[in-house]
C-alpha positions in Angstrom: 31.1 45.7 -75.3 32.6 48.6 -74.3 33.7 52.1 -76.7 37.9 50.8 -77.0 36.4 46.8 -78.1 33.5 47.6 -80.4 35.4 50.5 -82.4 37.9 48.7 -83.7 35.6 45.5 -84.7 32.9 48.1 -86.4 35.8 49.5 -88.1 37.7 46.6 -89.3 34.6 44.7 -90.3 33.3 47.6 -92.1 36.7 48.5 -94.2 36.8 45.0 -95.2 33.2 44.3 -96.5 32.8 47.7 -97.8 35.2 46.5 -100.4 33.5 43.9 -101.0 30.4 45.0 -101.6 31.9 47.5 -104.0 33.1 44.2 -105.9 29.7 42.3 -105.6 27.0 44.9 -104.4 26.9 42.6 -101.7 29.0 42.2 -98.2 28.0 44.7 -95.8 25.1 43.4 -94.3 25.6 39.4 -96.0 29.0 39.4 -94.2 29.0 41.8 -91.2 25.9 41.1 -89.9 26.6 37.1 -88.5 30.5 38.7 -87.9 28.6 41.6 -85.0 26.1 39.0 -83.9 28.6 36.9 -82.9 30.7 39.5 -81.2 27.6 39.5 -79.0 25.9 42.6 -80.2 21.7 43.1 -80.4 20.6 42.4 -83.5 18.7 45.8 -84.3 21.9 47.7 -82.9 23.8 45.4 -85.8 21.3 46.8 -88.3 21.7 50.5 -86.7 25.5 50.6 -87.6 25.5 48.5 -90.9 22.5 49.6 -92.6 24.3 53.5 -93.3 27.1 51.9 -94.4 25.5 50.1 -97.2 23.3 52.4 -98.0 25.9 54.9 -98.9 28.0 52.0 -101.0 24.8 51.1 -103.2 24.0 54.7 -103.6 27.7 55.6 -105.3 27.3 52.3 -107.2 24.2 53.6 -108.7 25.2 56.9 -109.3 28.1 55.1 -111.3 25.9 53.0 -113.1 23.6 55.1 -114.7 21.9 56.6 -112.1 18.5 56.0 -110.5 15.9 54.6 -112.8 13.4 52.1 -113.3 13.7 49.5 -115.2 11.3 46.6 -115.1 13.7 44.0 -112.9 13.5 47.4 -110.4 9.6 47.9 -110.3 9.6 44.0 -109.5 11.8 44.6 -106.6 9.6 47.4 -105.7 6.0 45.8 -106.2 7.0 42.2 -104.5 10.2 42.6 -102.5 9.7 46.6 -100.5 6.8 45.1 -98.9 8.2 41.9 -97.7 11.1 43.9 -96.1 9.3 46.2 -94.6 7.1 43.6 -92.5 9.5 41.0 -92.2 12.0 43.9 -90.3 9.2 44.8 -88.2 8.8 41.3 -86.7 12.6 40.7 -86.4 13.5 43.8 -84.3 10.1 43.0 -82.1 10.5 40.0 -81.4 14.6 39.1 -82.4 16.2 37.9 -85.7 15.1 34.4 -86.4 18.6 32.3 -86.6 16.4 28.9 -87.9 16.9 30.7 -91.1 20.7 30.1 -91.1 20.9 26.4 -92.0 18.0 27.0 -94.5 19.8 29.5 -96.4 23.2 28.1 -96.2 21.6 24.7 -98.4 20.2 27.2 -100.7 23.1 28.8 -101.4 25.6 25.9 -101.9 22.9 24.3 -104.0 23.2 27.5 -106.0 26.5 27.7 -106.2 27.0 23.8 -107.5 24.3 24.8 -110.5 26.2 27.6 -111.3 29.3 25.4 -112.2 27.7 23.0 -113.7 26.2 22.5 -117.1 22.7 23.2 -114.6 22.9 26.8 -114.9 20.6 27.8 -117.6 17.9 25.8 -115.9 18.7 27.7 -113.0 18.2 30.9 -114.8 15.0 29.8 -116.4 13.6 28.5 -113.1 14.6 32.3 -111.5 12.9 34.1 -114.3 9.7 31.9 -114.9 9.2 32.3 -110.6 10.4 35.8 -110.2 7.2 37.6 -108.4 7.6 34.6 -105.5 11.2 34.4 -105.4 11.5 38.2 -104.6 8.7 37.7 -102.1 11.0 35.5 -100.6 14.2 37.5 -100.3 12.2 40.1 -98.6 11.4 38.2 -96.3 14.3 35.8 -95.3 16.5 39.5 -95.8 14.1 41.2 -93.1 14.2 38.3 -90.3 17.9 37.7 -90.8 20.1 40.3 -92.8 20.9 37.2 -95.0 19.1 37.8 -97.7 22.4 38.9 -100.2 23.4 35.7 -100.9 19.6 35.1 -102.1 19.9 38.5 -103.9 23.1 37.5 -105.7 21.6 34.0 -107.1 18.4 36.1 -108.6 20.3 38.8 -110.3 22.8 36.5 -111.6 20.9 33.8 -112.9 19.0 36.8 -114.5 22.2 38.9 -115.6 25.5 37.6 -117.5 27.2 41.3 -117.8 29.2 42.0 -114.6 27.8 45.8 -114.2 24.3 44.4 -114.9 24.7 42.6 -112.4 26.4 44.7 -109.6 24.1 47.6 -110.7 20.6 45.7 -110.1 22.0 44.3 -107.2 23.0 47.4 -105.8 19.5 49.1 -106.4 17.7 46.0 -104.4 20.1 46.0 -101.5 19.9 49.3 -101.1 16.6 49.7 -101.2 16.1 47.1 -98.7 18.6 48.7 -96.3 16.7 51.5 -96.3 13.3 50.4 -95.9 15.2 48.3 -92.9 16.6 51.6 -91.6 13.5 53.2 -91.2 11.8 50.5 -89.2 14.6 49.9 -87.2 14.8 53.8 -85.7 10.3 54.2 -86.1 10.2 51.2 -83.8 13.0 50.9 -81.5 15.9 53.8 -80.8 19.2 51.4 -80.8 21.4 52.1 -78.1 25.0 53.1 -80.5 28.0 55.5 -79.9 26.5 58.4 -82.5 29.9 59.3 -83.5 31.0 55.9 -84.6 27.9 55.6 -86.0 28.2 58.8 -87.9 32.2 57.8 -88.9 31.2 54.3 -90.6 29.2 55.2 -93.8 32.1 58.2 -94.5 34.4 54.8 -94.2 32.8 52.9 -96.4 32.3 55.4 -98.8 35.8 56.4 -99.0 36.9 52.3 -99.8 34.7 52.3 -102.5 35.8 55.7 -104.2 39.6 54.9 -103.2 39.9 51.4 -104.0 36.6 49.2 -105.0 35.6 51.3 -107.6 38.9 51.1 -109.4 39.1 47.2 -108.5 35.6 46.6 -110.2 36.6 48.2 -113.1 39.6 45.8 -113.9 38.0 42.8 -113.2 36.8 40.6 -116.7 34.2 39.4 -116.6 35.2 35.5 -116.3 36.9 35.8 -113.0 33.8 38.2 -111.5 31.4 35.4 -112.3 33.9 32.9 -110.5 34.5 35.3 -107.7 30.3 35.2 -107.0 30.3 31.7 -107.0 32.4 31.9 -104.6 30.7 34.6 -102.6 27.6 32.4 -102.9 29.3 29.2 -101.9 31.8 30.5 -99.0 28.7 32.3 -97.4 26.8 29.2 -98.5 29.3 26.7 -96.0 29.6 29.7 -92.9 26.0 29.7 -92.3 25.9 25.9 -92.7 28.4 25.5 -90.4 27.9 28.1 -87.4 25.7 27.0 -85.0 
């Protein structure tokens, strides 16, 4: 694809999920990565220009929310989910993303989604919490062979969390922790062919959407409606990757 095609794409696709993500603490990499893939680009050149960009969003949601500490949720993500990143990133940009997961996701999701609305949610919460250590295993994993693991992220956290900033805030701390363990095997192992100054323009984009406008948005949403608008994050995603071959 050449410079005039892709910078418009990268741009568009990163000013819109950027605000997302500063919504959800997901987007970036749940969204834009099957929207690049399908534009036809490489899968570690994907991560090269996406993974910046939500690492900088995560990190001004953190800094919002209290800064960057530990709490025990956190150290779980650290002892059971770093790990399964970091491996699970090395086999997908050696040997290519594994799309099987797609399908397998996307039934996860909606099945997620239809708890959440129902009267089934507080199973669903106590089924998260009582399996936490193998369900974070899991999204290390499925997130470093596809990119898809923030729709897996967002059913953890929020069958864990009620509070909307409890939620975007532990969500942001795990995504952007995986991002950046993904970052660093994706330039130790390979060097992605991108256009360095696009490459260097996107994270100052996505930044500036979430200081301008997402930050502000997050703040006057109640809490009712941001617990509708996940379930819909979880469930729209949930029906894409169902339905794209």
């Amino acid at each position: 694809m050449s410079i005039e095609m892709l910078a418009p794409a990268l741009l568009l696709t990163v000013g819109t999920f950027a605000f997302v993500q500063s919504l959800f603490g997901i987007g970036l990499l749940l969204f834009g990565t099957p929207t690049l893939l399908l534009l036809g680009l490489p899968f570690n050149v994907v991560l090269a220009y996406l993974l910046p960009c939500s690492i900088v969003v995560s990190a001004l949601q953190i800094a919002d929310s209290g800064g960057l500490t530990f709490e025990p949720i956190r150290r779980k993500f650290l002892l059971y989910t770093a790990p399964a990143v970091l491996l699970a990133t090395g086999i997908a940009v050696t040997f290519g993303s594994v799309h099987q997961l797609r399908a397998f996701v996307g039934v996860v999701l909606l099945g997620t989604a239809v708890t959440r609305i129902s009267r089934l949610r507080d199973v669903l919460a106590r089924h998260v919490w009582n399996r936490l250590p193998p369900l974070l295993i899991g999204l290390g994993v499925v997130h470093g062979l596809s990119n898809l693991g923030g729709g897996l992220l967002s059913v953890i956290v929020g069958s864990c969390y009620s509070d909307k900033s409890d939620i975007r805030r532990h969500i942001a701390f795990a995504y952007g922790l995986m991002a950046s363990l993904q970052l660093v095997v994706v330039f130790s192992t390979a060097t992605p062919r991108v256009e360095w100054p696009l490459w260097s323009a996107l994270p100052v984009l996505a930044g500036s959407i979430y200081l301008l406008f997402g930050r502000r948005a997050f703040r006057r949403v109640a809490a009712r409606p941001y617990q509708v608008g996940l379930t819909g994050i979880i469930a729209g995603y949930g029906m894409l990757l169902v339905a794209t071959p």
